[in-house]
PLY file of the C-alpha trace (Angstrom):
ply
format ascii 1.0
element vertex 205
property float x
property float y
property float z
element edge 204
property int vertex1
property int vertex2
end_header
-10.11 40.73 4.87
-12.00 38.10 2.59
-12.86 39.55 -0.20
-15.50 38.57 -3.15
-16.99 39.53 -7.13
-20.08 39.90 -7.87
-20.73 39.63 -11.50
-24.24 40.94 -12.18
-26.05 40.28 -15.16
-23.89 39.75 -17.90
-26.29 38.00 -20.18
-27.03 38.11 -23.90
-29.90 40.00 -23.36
-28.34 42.92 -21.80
-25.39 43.36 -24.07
-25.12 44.46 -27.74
-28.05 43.14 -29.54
-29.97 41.79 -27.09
-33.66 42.47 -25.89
-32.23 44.96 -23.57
-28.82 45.38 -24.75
-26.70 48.25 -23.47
-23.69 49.47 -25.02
-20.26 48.87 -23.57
-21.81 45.75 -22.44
-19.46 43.17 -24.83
-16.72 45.27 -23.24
-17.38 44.42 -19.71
-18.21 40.59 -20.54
-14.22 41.02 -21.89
-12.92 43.36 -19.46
-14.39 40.60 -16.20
-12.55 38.24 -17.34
-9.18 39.80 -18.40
-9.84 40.56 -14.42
-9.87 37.33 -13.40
-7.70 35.87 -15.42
-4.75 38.48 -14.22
-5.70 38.55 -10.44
-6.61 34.63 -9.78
-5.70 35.38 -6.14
-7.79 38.43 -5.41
-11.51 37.18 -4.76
-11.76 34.45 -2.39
-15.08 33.78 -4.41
-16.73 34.81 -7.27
-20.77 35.12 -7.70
-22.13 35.40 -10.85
-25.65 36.60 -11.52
-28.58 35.82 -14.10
-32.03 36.93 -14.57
-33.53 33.74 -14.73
-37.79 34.55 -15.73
-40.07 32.56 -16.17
-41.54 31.79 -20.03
-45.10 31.40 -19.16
-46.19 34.61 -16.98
-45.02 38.19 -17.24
-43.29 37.63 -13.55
-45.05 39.52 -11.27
-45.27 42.48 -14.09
-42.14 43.02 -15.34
-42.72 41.69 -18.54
-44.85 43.87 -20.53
-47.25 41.40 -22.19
-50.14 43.66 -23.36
-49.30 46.78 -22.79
-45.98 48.74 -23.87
-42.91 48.63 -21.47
-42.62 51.51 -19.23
-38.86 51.18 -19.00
-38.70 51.64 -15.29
-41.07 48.75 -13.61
-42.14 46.83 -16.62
-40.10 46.06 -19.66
-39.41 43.66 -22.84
-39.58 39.89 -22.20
-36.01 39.24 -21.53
-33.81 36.40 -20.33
-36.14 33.76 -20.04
-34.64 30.58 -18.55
-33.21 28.61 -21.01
-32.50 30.77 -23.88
-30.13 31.85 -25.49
-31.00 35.52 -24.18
-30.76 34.26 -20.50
-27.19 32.83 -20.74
-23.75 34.56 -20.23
-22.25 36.46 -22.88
-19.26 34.49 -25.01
-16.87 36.79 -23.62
-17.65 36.19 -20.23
-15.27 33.18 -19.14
-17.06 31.81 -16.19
-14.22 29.04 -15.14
-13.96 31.34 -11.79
-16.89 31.21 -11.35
-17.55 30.02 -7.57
-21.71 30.64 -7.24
-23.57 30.87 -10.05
-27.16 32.62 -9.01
-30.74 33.21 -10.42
-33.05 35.77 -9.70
-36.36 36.64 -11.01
-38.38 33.71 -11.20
-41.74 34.51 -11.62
-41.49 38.06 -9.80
-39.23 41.07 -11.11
-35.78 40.64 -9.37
-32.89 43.62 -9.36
-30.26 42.53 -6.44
-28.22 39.09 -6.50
-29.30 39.29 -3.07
-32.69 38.20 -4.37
-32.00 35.50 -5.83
-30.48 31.75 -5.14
-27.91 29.35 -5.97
-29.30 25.59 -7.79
-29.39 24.30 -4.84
-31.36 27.20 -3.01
-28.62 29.19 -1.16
-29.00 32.61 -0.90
-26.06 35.22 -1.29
-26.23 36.50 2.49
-26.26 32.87 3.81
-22.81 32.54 1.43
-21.15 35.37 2.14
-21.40 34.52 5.94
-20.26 31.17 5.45
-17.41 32.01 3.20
-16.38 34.73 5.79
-16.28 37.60 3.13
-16.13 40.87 4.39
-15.30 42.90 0.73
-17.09 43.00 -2.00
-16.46 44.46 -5.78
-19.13 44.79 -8.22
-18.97 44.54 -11.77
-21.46 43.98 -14.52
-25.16 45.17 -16.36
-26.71 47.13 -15.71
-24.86 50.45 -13.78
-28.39 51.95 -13.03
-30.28 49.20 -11.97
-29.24 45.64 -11.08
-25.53 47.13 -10.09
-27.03 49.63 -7.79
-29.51 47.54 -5.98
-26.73 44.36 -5.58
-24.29 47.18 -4.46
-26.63 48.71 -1.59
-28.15 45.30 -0.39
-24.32 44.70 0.00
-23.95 47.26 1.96
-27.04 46.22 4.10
-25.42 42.72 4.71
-22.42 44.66 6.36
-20.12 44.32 3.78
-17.14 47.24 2.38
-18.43 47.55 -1.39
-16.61 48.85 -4.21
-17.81 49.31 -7.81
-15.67 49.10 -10.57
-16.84 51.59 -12.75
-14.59 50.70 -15.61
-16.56 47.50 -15.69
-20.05 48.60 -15.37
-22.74 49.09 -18.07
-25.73 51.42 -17.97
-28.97 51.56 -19.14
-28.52 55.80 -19.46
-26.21 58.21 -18.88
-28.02 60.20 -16.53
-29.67 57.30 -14.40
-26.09 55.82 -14.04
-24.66 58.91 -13.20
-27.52 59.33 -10.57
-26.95 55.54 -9.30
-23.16 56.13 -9.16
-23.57 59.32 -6.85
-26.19 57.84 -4.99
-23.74 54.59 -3.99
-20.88 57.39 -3.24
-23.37 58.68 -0.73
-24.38 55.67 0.51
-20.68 54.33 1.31
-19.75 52.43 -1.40
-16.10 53.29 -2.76
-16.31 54.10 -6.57
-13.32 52.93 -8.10
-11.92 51.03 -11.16
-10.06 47.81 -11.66
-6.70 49.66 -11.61
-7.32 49.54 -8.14
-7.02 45.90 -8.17
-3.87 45.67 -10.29
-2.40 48.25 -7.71
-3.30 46.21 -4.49
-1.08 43.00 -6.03
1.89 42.13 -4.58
5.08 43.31 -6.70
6.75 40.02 -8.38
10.32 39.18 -7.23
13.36 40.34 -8.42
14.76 37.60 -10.50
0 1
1 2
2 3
3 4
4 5
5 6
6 7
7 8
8 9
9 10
10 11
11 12
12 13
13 14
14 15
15 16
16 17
17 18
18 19
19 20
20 21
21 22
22 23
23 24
24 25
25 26
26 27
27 28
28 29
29 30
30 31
31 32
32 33
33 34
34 35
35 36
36 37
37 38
38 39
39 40
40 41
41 42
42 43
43 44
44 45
45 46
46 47
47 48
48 49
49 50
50 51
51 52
52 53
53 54
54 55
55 56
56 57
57 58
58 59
59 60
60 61
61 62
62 63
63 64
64 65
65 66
66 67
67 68
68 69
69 70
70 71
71 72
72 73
73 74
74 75
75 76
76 77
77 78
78 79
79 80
80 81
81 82
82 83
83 84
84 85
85 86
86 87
87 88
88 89
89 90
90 91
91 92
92 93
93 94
94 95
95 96
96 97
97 98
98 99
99 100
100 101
101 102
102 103
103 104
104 105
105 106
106 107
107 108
108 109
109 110
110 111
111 112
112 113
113 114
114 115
115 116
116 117
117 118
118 119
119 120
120 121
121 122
122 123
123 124
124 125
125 126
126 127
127 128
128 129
129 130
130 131
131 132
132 133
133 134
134 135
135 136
136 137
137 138
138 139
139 140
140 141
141 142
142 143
143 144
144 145
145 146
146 147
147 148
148 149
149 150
150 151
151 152
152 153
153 154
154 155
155 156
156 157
157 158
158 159
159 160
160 161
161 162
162 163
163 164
164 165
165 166
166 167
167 168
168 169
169 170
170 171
171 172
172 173
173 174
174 175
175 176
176 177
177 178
178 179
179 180
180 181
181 182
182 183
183 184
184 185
185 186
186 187
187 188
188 189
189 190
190 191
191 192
192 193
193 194
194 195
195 196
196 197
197 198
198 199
199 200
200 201
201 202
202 203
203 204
């Protein structure tokens, strides 16, 4: 078993204060990387994701330039590459970071799996050539960019589990809905404990 994290989202934008900011979402920024920095030896790799838009269009629609958001297909400009909006949140440490991805370039973009490394690698292409098998998701937002990166997951083949104790949602009813709707699909709903639990006990000194 190889196992990776994806960390979706956590951006400026979509925590406390931000364009789209949801609450709790400082907490998970802190909570990832208390994660990380207690398990170094759990994830074989670690993807992190951004919404990465374009300034100068409203990205296939899902900015809403003229017209007022609808809150499910279009919405507030929001992390526009480059800004201050678009980049991680301070209490994100990103040092484990193995993949660093953007998504939504000029078109709305929900799943990591849409979107590509710098260099142009996509997340399938990586997780075949890394060999991973398991995934964990974390990050913003439960009801949206979680659930779609947690189902395309599942598409690629891979055993996904969320970590619900480091998830942020938009609502409490939509994230309820997206967390049943994962359960259902075959994606283990869990929390980080499980992590802590899978680590091998030190040795007696």
């Amino acid at each position: 078993m190889t196992r990776a994290l994806f960390i979706i989202d956590v951006q400026n934008d979509f925590t406390e204060g931000g364009a789209l900011g949801v609450d709790g979402g400082a907490a998970v920024a802190a909570g990832v990387t208390k994660l990380l920095a207690e398990h170094p030896g759990e994830y074989s790799c670690v993807f992190a994701s951004r919404d990465w838009h374009d300034v100068d269009n409203d990205n296939g629609g899902h900015f809403a330039r003229d017209t007022p958001p609808d809150y499910v297909n279009s919405w507030p400009v929001h992390c526009v590459a480059g800004t201050f909006g678009a980049a991680y949140h301070r209490f994100l440490s990103t040092d484990a970071v193995t993949f660093h991805i953007r998504k939504g370039q000029g078109r709305p973009a929900y799943s990591i799996f849409e979107g590509h490394t710098e260099e142009g690698a996509s997340v399938g292409e990586l997780l075949t050539s890394q060999g991973v098998t398991d995934v964990d998701v974390v990050g913003i937002a439960t009801d949206y960019c979680v659930r779609a990166s947690a189902l395309d997951a599942l598409d690629h083949g891979q055993h996904v589990r969320v970590l619900t104790d480091l998830v942020a949602g938009v609502a409490p009813d939509s994230s309820a809905a997206a967390i049943a709707e994962l359960a259902h699909a075959g994606v283990s709903i869990t929390t980080s404990e499980t992590v802590r639990k899978a680590q091998p006990a030190s040795p007696a000194g």
